[in-house]
N, C-alpha and C positions, 0 to 999 in steps of 0.2 A: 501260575502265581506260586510263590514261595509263602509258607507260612511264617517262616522266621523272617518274612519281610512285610508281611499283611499287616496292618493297620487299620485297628486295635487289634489285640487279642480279644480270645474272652475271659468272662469276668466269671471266677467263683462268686461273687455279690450277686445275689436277685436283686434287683431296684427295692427299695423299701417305700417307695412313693409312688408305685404302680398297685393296681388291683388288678389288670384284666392280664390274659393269656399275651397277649398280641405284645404288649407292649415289656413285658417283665422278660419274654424270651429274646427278642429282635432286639435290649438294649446288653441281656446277658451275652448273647452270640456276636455282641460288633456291629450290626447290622445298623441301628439308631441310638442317638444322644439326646435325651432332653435338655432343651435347650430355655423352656418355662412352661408352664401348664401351658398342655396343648400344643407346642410347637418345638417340633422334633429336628435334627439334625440328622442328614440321610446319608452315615459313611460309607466307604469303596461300596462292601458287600453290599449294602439298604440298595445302594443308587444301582448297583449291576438289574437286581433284583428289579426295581423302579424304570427302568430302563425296559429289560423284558415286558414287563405289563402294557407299557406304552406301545410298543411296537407292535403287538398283539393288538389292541385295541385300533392303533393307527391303520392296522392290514385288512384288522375287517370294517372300517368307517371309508377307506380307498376303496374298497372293493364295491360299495353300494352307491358312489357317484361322488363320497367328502370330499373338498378339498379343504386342507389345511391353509392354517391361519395363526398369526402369534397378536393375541392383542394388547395392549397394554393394561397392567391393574391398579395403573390410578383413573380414578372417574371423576368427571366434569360434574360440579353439581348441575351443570346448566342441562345437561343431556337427562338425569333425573327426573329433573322439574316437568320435564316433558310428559312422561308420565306419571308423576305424580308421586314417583316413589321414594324421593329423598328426605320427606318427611315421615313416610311410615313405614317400610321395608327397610328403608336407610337407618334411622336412625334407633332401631330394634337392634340391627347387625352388623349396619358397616363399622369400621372405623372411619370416624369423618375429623378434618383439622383442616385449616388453613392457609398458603403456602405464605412465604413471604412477600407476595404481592398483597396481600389479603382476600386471594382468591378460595370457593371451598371444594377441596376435593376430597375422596374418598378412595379405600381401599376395596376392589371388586369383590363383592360378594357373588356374583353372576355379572352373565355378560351381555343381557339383554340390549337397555340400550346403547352400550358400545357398537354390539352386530348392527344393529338397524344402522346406527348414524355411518356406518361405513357403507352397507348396503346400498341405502337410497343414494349414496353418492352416484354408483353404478348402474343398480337396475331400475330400467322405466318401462319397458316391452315385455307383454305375454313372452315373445319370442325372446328373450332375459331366461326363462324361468323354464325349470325347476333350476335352483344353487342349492348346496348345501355346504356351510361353511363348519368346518371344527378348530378347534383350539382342545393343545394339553398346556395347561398354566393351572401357578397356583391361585388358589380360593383364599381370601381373608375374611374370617366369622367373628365378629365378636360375644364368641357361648358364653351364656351367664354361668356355665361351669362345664367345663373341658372334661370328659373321662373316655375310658376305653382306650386307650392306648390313640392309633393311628385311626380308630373307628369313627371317633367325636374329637376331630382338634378345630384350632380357631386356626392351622393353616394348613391346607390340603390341595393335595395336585390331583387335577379332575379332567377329563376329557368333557365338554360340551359343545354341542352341535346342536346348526339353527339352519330350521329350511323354512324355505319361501316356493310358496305357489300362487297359479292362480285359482286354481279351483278345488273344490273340498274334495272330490274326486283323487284328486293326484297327489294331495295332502294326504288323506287316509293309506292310498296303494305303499305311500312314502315308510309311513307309520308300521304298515305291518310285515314292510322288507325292515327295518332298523331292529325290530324287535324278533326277529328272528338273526338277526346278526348279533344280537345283544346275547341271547341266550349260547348259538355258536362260542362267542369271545367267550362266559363264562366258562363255559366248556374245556375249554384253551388252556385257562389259566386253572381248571383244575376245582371250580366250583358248584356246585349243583344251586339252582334255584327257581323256585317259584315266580310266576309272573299271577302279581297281585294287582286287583284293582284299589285304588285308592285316592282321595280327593286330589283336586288342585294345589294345598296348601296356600302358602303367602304369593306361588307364583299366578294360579290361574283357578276363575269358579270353574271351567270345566275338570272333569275328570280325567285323572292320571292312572299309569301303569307304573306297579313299581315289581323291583327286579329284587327278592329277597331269599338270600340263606338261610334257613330254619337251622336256628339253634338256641340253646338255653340259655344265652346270654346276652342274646338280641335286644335293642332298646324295642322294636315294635310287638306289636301283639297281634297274630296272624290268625284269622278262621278259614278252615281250607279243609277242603276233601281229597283224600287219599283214591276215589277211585275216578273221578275226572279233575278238568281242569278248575273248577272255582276255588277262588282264592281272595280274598278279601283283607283288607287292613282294617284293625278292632276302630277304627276312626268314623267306617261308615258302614259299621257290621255291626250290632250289640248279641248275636247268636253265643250261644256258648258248646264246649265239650257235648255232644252227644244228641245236638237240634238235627236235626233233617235237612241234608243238604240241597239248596231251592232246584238246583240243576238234574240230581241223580235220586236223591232223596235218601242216601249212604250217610252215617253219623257222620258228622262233622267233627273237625279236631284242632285244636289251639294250639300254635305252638309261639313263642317267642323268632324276631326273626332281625337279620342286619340288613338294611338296604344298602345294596350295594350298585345301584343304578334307577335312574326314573327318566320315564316319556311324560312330554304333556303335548295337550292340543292346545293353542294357543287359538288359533282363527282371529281373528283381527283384533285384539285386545291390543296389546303392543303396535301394529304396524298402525292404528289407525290415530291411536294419542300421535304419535311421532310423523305421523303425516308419510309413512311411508306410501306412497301409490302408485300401482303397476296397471298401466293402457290395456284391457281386455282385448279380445278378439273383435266387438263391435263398436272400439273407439273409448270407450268409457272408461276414466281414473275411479280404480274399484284401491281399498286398501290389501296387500299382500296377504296371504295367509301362510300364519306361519306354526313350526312346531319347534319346540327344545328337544334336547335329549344327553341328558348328562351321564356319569358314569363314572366312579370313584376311585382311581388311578391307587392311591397310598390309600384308602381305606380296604381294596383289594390285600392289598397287599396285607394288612392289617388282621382282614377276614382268613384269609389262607389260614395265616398261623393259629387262629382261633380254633379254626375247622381240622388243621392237621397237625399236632403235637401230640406228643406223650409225656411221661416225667421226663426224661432224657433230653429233651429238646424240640425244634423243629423239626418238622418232615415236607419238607418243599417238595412240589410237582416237579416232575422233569423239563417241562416248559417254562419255567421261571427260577429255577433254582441257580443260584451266582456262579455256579461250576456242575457239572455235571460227573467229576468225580473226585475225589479226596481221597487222595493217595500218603499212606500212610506207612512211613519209613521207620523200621524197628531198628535197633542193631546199629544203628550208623555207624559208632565210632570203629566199626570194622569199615577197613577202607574197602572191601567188593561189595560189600551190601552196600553201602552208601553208593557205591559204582553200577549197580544193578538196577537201583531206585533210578538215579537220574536219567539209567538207560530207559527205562520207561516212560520216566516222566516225560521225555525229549518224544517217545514213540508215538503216545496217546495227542501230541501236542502234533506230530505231524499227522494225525489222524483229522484233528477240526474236532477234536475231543477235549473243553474245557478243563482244565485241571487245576483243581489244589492238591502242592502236595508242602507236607508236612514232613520240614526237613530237619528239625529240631535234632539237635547229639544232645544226652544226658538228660532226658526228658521220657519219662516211666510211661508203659503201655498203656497203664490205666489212663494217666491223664491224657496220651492223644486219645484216646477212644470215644473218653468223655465229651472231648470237645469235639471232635468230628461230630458225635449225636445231636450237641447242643447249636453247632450250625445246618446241620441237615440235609447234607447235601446227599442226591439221590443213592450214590454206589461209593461205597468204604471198598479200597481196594492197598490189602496190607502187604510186606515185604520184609522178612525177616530171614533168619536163618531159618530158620521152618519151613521158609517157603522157596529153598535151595533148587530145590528139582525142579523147576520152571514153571511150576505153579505156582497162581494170581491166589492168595485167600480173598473172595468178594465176598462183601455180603449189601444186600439194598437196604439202605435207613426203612424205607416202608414192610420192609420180612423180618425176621426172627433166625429163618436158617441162615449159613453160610456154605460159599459155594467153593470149588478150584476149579480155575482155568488157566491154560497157558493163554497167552498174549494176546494172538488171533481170537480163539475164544472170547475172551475177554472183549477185545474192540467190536466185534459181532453183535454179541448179548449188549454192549452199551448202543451199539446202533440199530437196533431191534427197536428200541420203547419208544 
């Protein structure tokens, strides 16, 4: 990609109507538009970036038996009614209206009873079962107030997935492959996190796993031990900084934290309002058992930047960063340097080596520098008369030094990480 042809540039303006990290960099860098409290606009670079995360997620939800699915996000109030939630889940969060029939639909908060009602069309037989159905669609929230950038919007793209068993047995074995693939994916994209116990919420009384990044700016409030694994949400913990932890008996410590993904056990709550029923092995219509498992596509995305910034800008992972390097052309208006750049740029592109390069004439070091930082991408890789003797000046967004290499060099060190 050409910069003198990227759309948007970036913006000297910080948003003056953002407060959080996530959101004040990804609209300065190009990345997202706000478009009204809470609902953002994902341009080229946001959507490359968006796109990455998906695939990521999509490779390890294929890997453990998902198959994809696109469901629709308006919702039948009739499928609601079924279980009961069009009145109280519904009308806390969806957006609900009317169509011009005079029928009432709504906009998905989740996709519970949409899965079932497609499910039970299909499965009746033990021999049916295990499925596990996913979808990446957007979410519609109606928040009594939007904040944190991508963190907390009333619209967001989520990966959710629903499995169906027949027995608690292979429900559970189910649960504790997803949840080590959940931990993997973070991994992936570059984020460390806690696996916390925590309630049901609005979706289910049984007890949930949530998947959180500890940091300062987090909306939860985490009590967890540094020397194994317990980990609690302050929801069904009231311990505080310094109590004995139940498991090791090591201080315990509090930190703020972003959920960036949650499991629940569902066991017949859902399938059995909705009259889902699946023929056991000894003939008998038993209701399905089933689990969720969500996982927050743009609020990732959100978190990253939260977790990896300086003053300067973003600092993207090399797994999801929109280009994997930004090639940054000095000198142009001498016609070899400008002839030097494109010879590279042309090399690195026959390499399967992502590139931004930054082809601007009459455009001062400082300000590419600046903006290289402000997008973030993993390796600045500059070109000037200084850099005549067939040396690369590199330097990686995530270091302080800077390196030379000639070209091979170069493509090596970028396909090393």
């Amino acid at each position: 990609m050409l910069y003198s042809k990227l759309f948007p540039k970036t913006s000297k303006q910080v948003p003056a109507d953002e407060q959080s990290a996530n959101a004040k960099l990804l609209e300065q860098a190009g990345f997202i538009k706000k478009h009204m409290a809470g609902v953002y606009n994902y341009l080229p670079l946001g959507l490359i970036v968006l796109e990455k995360i998906s695939k990521i997620i999509r490779e390890e939800m294929n890997a453990i038996g998902g198959q994809e699915l696109l469901m629709t996000a308006l919702q039948p109030k009739e499928i609601w009614d079924e279980t009961g939630r069009w009145q109280t889940l519904g009308k806390d969060n969806m957006l609900q209206f009317k169509n011009r029939a005079g029928g009432e639909v709504g906009l998905a908060i989740t996709h519970e009873e949409a899965m079932i009602s497609i499910a039970r069309s299909y499965l009746n037989s033990y021999k049916d079962l295990p499925v596990y159905l996913y979808q990446i669609q957007s979410k519609f929230r109606d928040e009594s107030r939007a904040r944190f950038g991508l963190i907390r919007g009333r619209e967001l793209l989520m990966k959710d997935l629903y499995s169906f068993d027949t027995t608690e047995e292979a429900h559970q074995e189910f649960f504790e492959r997803i949840t080590k693939s959940y931990i993997k994916a973070f991994e992936r994209v570059g984020l460390k996190v806690r696996v916390v116990e925590a309630s049901g919420g609005v979706f289910t009384s049984n007890p949930s796993l949530e998947f959180q990044v500890l940091i300062p700016v987090g909306e939860d409030e985490i009590i967890y031990c540094e020397h194994c694994e317990f980990a609690q949400n302050r929801e069904i913990n009231k311990d505080k900084a310094g109590d004995k932890c139940p498991k090791c008996a090591s201080p315990l410590k509090v930190s703020n934290g972003i959920e960036v993904g949650n499991i629940f056990h569902y066991g017949t709550d859902y399938s059995s309002k909705m009259n889902f029923l699946i023929t056991d092995e000894k003939g008998e219509r038993k209701p399905a058992i089933m689990g969720a498992y969500g996982w927050g596509v743009s609020r990732v995305m959100g978190t990253i930047v939260e977790v990896s910034h300086d003053d300067r800008g973003i600092i993207w992972p090399e797994s999801v960063a929109p280009f994997r390097v930004h090639l940054v052309g000095l000198d142009l208006d001498d016609p070899r340097i400008m002839g030097e750049a494109e010879k590279v740029y042309r090399l690195l592109q026959a390499e399967d080596i992502e590139v931004l390069f930054d082809d601007r004439v009459g455009v001062s070091a400082g300000e590419k520098f600046a903006d290289a930082d402000l997008i973030g991408i993993p390796f600045r890789v500059v070109i000037s008369k200084k850099t005549e003797n067939g040396k690369l000046e590199t330097k990686k967004r995530s270091e302080k030094d800077t390196h030379f290499y000639n070209l091979e060099e170069l493509i090596k060190e970028i396909k090393m990480v």
